[in-house]
C-alpha positions as CSV (number, residue, x, y, z in Angstrom):
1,X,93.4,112.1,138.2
2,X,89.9,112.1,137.7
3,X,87.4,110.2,139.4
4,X,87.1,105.8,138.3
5,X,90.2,106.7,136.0
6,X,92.7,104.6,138.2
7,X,89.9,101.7,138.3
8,X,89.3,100.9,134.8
9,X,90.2,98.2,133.3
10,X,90.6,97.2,129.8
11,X,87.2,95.6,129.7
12,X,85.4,99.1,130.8
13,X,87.6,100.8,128.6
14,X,86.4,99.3,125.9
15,X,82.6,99.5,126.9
16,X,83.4,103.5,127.1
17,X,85.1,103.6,123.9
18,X,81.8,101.8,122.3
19,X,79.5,104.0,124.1
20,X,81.4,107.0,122.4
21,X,81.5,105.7,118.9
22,X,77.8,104.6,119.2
23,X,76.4,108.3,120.8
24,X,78.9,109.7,117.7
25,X,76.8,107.4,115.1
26,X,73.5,107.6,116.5
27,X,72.9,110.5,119.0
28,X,72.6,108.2,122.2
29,X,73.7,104.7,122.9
30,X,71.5,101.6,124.4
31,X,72.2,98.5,126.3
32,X,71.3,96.4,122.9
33,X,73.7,98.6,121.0
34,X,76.6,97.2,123.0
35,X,75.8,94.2,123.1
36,X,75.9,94.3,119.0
37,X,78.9,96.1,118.9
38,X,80.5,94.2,121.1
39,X,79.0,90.6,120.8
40,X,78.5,90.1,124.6
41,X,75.4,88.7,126.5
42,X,72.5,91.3,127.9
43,X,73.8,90.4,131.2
44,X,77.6,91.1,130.5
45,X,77.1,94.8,129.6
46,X,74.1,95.3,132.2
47,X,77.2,94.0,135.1
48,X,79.8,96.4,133.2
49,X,77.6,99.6,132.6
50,X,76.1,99.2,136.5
51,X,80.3,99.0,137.6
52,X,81.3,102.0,135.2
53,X,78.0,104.0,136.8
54,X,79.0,103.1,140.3
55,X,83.0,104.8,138.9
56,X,81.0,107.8,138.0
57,X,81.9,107.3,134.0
58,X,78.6,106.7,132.7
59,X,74.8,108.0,133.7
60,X,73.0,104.5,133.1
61,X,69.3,103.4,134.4
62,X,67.7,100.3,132.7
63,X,66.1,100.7,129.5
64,X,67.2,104.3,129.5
65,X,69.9,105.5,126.9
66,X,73.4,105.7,128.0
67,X,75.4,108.7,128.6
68,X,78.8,109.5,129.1
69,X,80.0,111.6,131.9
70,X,83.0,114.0,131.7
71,X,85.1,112.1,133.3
72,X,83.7,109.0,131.1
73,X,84.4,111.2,127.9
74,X,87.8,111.8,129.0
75,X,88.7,108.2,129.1
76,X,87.3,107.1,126.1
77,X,88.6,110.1,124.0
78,X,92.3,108.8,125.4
79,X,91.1,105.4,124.8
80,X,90.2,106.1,120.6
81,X,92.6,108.0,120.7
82,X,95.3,105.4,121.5
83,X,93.4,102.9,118.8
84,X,93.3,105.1,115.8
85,X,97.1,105.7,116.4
86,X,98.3,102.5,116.8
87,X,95.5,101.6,113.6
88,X,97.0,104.2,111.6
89,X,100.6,103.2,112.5
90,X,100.3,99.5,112.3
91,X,98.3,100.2,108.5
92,X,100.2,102.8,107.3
93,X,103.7,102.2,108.2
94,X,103.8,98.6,108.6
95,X,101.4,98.1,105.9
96,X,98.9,95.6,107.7
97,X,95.0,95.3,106.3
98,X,93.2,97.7,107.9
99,X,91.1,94.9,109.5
100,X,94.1,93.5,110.9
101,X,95.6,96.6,111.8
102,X,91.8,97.4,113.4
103,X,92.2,94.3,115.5
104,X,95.9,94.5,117.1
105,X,95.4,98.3,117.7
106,X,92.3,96.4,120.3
107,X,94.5,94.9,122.3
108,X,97.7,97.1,122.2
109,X,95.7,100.1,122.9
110,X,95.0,99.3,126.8
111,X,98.9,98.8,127.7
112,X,100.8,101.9,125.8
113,X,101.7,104.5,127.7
114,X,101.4,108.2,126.9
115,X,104.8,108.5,125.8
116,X,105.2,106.3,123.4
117,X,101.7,106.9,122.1
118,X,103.2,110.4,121.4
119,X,106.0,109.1,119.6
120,X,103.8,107.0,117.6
121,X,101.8,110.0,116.5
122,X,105.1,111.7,116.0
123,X,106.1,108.9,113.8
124,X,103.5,108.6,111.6
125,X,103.0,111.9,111.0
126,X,106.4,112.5,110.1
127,X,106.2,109.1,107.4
128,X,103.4,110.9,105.9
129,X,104.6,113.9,105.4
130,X,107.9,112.6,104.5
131,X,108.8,114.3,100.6
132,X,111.2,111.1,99.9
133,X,108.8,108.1,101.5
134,X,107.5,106.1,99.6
135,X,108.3,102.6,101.7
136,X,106.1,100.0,101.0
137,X,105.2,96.2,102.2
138,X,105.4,93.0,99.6
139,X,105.0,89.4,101.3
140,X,107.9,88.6,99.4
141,X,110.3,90.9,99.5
142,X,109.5,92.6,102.7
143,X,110.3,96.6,103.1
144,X,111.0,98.0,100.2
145,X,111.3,101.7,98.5
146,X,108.6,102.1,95.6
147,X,110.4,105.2,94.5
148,X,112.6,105.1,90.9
149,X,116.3,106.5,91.4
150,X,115.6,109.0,90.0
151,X,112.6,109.8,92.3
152,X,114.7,109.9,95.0
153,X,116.5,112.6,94.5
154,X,119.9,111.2,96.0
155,X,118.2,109.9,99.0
156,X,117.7,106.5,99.8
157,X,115.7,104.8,102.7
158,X,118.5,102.4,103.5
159,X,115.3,99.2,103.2
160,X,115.1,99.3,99.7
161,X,116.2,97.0,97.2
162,X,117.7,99.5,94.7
163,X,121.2,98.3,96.6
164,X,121.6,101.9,98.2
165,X,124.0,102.3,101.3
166,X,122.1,103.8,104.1
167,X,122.1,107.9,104.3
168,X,122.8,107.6,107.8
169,X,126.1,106.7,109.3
170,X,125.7,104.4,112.4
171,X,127.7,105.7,115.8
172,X,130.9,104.2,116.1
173,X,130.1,102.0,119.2
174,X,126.9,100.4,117.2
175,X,129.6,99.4,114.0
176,X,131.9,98.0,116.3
177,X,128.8,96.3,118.3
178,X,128.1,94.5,114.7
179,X,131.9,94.1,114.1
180,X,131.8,92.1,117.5
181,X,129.0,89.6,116.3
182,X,130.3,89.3,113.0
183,X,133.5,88.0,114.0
184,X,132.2,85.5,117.0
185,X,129.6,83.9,114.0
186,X,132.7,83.8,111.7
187,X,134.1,81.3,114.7
C-alpha cells in the first residue's frame, strides 16, 4: 500500500483527481485553479492541500504551484480512472447525458471497488465492440434494439420491441423461480 493511500478520503480524492486534470491542461496546477474547478473557498483547498502534503500526496508551499507526488499520481490515475468508466458506462450503455453521466460517475467513483470497476470496463468494452448492439434509450419506450430484422442477422437482444424471444435460455432453477411468483400473484 503506498504511503496516505489508506487515509484518503473522498474529499482528497477529488482534490488529487483535479490537481491531475489541471497539471494535464495547463502544465502545473495552483491553489486558485482548484478553487475554480472545484467551487470551494481559498481556505477549503489551502486545509485540504496542507492535509494531502502532510499524507505525502502532494508537494505544496503557498503561492507555489502544486505537484503531485508518485504516490499522489497513483491515486488520482485510479481515481479518473474509476470516473471515466463509470462516465462511459452510465452514457454509453445506459444512455444518460453526458453531463448527467459526468455527475453520478462523481459520487459513484469513491465507493466501487476494483472488481467491479473491472467488470465495468469489461462490460462496456464488450457493448462496443458488440457486431449485433445496437441497444438504445427512448423516455418512452425504455431499452430498445435500433437494429431492423434484418440487421440482426437472427439475433436478438431479448429488450427490444421487435417481439423477439430472448437468444438465451434462463437456468432451470431461475424459470421455476418466475414460475413461483407468477402463481402466488395469480392468488
Amino acid at each position: 500500500m503506498l504511503a496516505g493511500e489508506s487515509q484518503v478520503s473522498s474529499s482528497l480524492e477529488d482534490y488529487l483527481e483535479a490537481i491531475y486534470h489541471i497539471a494535464e491542461a495547463k502544465g502545473a496546477a495552483r491553489a486558485k485553479d482548484l478553487v475554480m474547478r472545484l467551487g470551494v473557498h481559498n481556505s477549503s483547498v489551502t486545509q485540504a492541500l496542507r492535509s494531502l502534503s502532510e499524507k505525502k500526496l502532494v508537494n505544496y508551499a503557498p503561492y507555489d504551484v502544486i505537484t503531485l507526488t508518485d504516490s499522489g499520481k497513483f491515486i488520482a490515475l485510479d481515481v479518473v480512472k474509476r470516473h471515466e468508466t463509470l462516465s462511459e458506462f452510465l452514457n454509453k450503455v445506459l444512455g444518460l447525458p453526458e453531463n448527467e453521466a459526468d455527475e453520478g460517475a462523481c459520487r459513484m467513483e469513491h465507493a466501487i471497488n476494483v472488481q467491479i470497476l473491472d467488470r465495468l470496463v469489461k462490460f462496456v468494452e464488450y457493448f462496443e465492440s458488440c457486431p449485433v448492439n445496437d441497444v438504445m434509450w427512448d423516455e418512452e419506450e425504455g431499452f430498445f434494439c435500433g437494429k431492423s430484422d434484418a440487421d440482426k442477422d437472427g439475433h436478438s437482444c431479448g429488450r427490444d420491441v421487435c417481439g423477439h424471444d430472448l437468444d438465451v435460455s434462463l437456468p432451470v432453477e431461475l424459470t421455476e423461480l418466475g414460475n413461483e411468483k407468477d402463481n402466488k400473484a395469480e392468488k
